[in-house]
Every structure is written in C-alpha cells, then in structure tokens.
N, C-alpha and C positions, 0 to 999 in steps of 0.2 A: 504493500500500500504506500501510498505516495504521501507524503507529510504537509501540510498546509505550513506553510511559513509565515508567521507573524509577518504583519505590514508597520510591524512597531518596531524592527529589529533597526531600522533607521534615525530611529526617532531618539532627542536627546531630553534629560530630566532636568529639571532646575527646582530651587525650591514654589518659585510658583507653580509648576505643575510641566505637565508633556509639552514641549515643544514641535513646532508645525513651519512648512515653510509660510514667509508673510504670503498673505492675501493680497493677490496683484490685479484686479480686474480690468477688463481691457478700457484705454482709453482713460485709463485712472490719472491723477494727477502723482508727481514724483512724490508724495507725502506716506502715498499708500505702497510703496515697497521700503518703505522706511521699519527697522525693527526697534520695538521699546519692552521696556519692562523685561517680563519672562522672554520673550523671543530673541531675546540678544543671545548668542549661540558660544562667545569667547567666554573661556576662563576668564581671563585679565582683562579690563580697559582702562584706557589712558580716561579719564574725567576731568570735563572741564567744570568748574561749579557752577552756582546759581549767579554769582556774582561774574561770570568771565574769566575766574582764575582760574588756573591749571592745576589740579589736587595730586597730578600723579598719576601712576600707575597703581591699579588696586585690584581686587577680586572681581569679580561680578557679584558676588554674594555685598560685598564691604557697599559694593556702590548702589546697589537697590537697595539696602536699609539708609545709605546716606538721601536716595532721591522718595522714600514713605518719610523719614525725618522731617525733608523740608515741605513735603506735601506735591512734590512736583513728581514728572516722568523720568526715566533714565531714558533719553535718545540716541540711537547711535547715527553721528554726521558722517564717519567715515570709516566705510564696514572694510575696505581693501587695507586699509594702515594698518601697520604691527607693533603692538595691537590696536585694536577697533579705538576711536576716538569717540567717547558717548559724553552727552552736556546733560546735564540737571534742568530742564526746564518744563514746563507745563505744555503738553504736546497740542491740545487747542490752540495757543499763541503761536507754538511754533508751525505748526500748518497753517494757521494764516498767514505770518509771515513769509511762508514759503511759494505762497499761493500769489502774493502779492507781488513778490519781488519776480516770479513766473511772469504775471500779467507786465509787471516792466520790460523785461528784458522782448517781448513778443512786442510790445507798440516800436522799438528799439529795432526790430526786423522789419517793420516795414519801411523803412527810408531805405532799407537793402532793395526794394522792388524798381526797377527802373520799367520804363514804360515810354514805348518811342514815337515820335511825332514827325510825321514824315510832311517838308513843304516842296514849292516849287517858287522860282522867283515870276512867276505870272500867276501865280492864284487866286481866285477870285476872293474878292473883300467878302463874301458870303462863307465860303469854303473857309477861308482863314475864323473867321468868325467862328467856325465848328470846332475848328481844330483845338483853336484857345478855349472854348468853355471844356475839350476833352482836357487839355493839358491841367486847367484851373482844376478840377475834379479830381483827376489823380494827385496834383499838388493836398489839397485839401485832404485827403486820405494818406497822406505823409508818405508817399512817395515820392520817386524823382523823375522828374522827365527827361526823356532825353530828343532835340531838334536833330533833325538830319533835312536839310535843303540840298537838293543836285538838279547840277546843273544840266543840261543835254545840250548837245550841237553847237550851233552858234552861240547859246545863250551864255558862254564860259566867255565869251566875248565882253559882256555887260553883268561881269559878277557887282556891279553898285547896286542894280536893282533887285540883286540877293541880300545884300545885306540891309537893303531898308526893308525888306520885308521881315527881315528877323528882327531888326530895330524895332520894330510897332508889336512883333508879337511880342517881346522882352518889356517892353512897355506894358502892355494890357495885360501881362498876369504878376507883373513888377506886386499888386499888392498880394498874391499870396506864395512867391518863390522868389531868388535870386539865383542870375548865372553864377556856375563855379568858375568860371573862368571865361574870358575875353572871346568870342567866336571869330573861329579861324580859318581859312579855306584850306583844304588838306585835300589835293585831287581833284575832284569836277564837283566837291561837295562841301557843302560850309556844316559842321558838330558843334554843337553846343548842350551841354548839362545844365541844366536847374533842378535846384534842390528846394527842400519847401523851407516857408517861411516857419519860425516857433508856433508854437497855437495862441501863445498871447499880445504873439503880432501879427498876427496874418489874419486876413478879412475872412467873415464870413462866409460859408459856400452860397453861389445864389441857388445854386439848385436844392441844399435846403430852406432855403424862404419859398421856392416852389413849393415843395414836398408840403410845408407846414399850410402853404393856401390852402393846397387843395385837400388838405386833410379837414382844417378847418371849416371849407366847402360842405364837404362833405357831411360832415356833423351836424352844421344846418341845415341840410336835407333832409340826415334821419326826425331832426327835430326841429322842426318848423313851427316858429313861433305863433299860438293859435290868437285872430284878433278878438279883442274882446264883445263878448254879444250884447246885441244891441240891447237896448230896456227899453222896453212896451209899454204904452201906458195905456193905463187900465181905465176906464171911465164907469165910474158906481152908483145906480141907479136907487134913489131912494126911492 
C-alpha cells in the first residue's frame, strides 16, 4: 500500500502557530506579498524599531514579543537580506503608506508617455487647430508631446514657413507645456519635444469644461425644473 504523505511535511512552526506561504492574489497590491507577524519564516532578523533605530540582530521569537510590547506589527521590508530586515510598525499605516507612495511613483510614469504630433508647413489653420487641442490633451494628462514637421520636394526650399508654423503651434499650447529645447531642422524634418507644464501652473483642460457642460446639461434634462401651477380662483356662491 502506498502511504499518503502529509502536505504538512513543508510547513514550518512558530510560536504563533503553522506557517503558510503569504497570500498573493492576483493583481494585489505589493502590501499583500508582504510577510508579518507569524509568517516571517527566519530564525534571526535585523529590527528596525518603532522609532527608526536599528535594534540589531535578534531572534524572531525576541522581536515579536518586542512588536505585542509596543502594540504594533513585526514587518518584514526586506525578505532577500541576511538576515530578513523587519520594522516594528503598525501594518495599517504601513500599507497605506505603501499604497501611497505606489500611487506617486505611477503619476511619475506618465511624463515617461511621449505621444507624437505629426505637421506639415502648408496645413490648414483648421487641421493645425486639431492637432493642438490633441497635443493640449495629452499635455494635460502629463504626458509629453513630441512635433515632427517634414518637409517634401521643393518645400525644403522655404523651410521659414516650417518654422512659423511650429512658432504658432508653441505659442497656442505655451499655456499648458514648454519646449525642451530650441526646434531644429535635422534632414527634411524640423523635432521638437514639449513636456507638460506643473499642474499648479498649467491651465485648465478645455475639454474638461466641455465634459462638465454637458454633464451639467444633462442633469437638467433628467431634472427639469417643474413651473409653478397656476392658482385658480375660486368664486363662492352664497
């Protein structure tokens, strides 16, 4: 007969009880492959305190009675080090702050997005028109545009009326981006980068004062102001 094999022969004891690998579901934030408490799996960790200082090298035993003392979590920041680097702190806080500083560093990648704007030096004042409210839009979504003008055939002849056309467009989204640098003819094609402006200097998007009309619109559609009914008058016969 063939022996079932315990699925526990893996599994390690601590004074809190069995240990399990962390719970990692998909699409989870980095907080949740994070191990505390009982799931910390080292003998030894380096502990930083509640206050930032460095306590050492200790048990894993020594440093969960120090993180029930102060009332807080024992977290491990850095499971690859030898040994594991765990902090004393309150694991609520520290997942939000983790979460937080996540959400920075992701606004922080979108200025990595470049997005390119192709002209010509004959385009039409309409056409140019499109272009810039695309460019203003991705500006405003903190990305970076990138201009590419080329020239064709004879027009490499009259590269002035490339450059005033990049003039006007540099101009019209001046209030929510600045070139990185001077635009410059490199081949049959004038490149220019604009990066966007801060958000507490740079104009509002008009496409959301769009957005907000027609939402607005819309609300008084659903609810349309009823006019007030008329009063009848009544004539009473004695």
């Amino acid at each position: 007969m063939r022996r079932k094999v315990s699925s526990r022969k893996h599994e390690a004891t601590t004074p809190e009880g069995v240990l399990s690998r962390p719970y990692s579901p998909r699409n989870s934030s980095p907080a949740s492959f994070i191990r505390i408490n009982g799931k910390i799996r080292a003998r030894e960790v380096r502990v930083i305190g509640v206050d930032g200082k460095q306590l050492g090298v200790i048990s894993l035993n020594d440093a969960l009675a120090q993180a029930r003392a102060n009332g807080v979590d024992l977290v491990e920041i850095a499971a690859t080090a030898t040994p594991p680097v765990c902090r004393l702190v309150d694991f609520g806080k520290f997942r939000y702050e983790l979460a937080k500083k996540e959400k920075e560093s992701k606004k922080h990648q979108h200025a990595t997005i470049v997005k390119e704007i192709q002209l010509s030096p004959r385009i039409d004042p309409h056409d140019l028109g499109v272009k810039t409210d695309h460019a203003v839009n991705f500006l405003c979504e903190d990305m970076k545009v990138k201009v590419v003008l080329k020239f064709r055939g004879r027009e490499m002849a009259h590269t002035e009326f490339g450059f005033q056309v990049i003039t006007k467009f540099v101009a019209d989204i001046a209030p929510y981006g600045h070139p990185d640098f001077t635009p410059k003819l490199v081949g049959r094609s004038i490149t220019l980068m604009i990066s966007p402006l801060p958000r507490n200097k740079r104009a509002k998007n008009p496409r959301q004062d769009e957005t907000d009309h027609e939402a607005s619109r819309a609300k008084t559609a659903d609810n349309p102001k009823r006019s007030p009914s008329c009063k009848r008058n009544h004539t009473f016969l004695r």
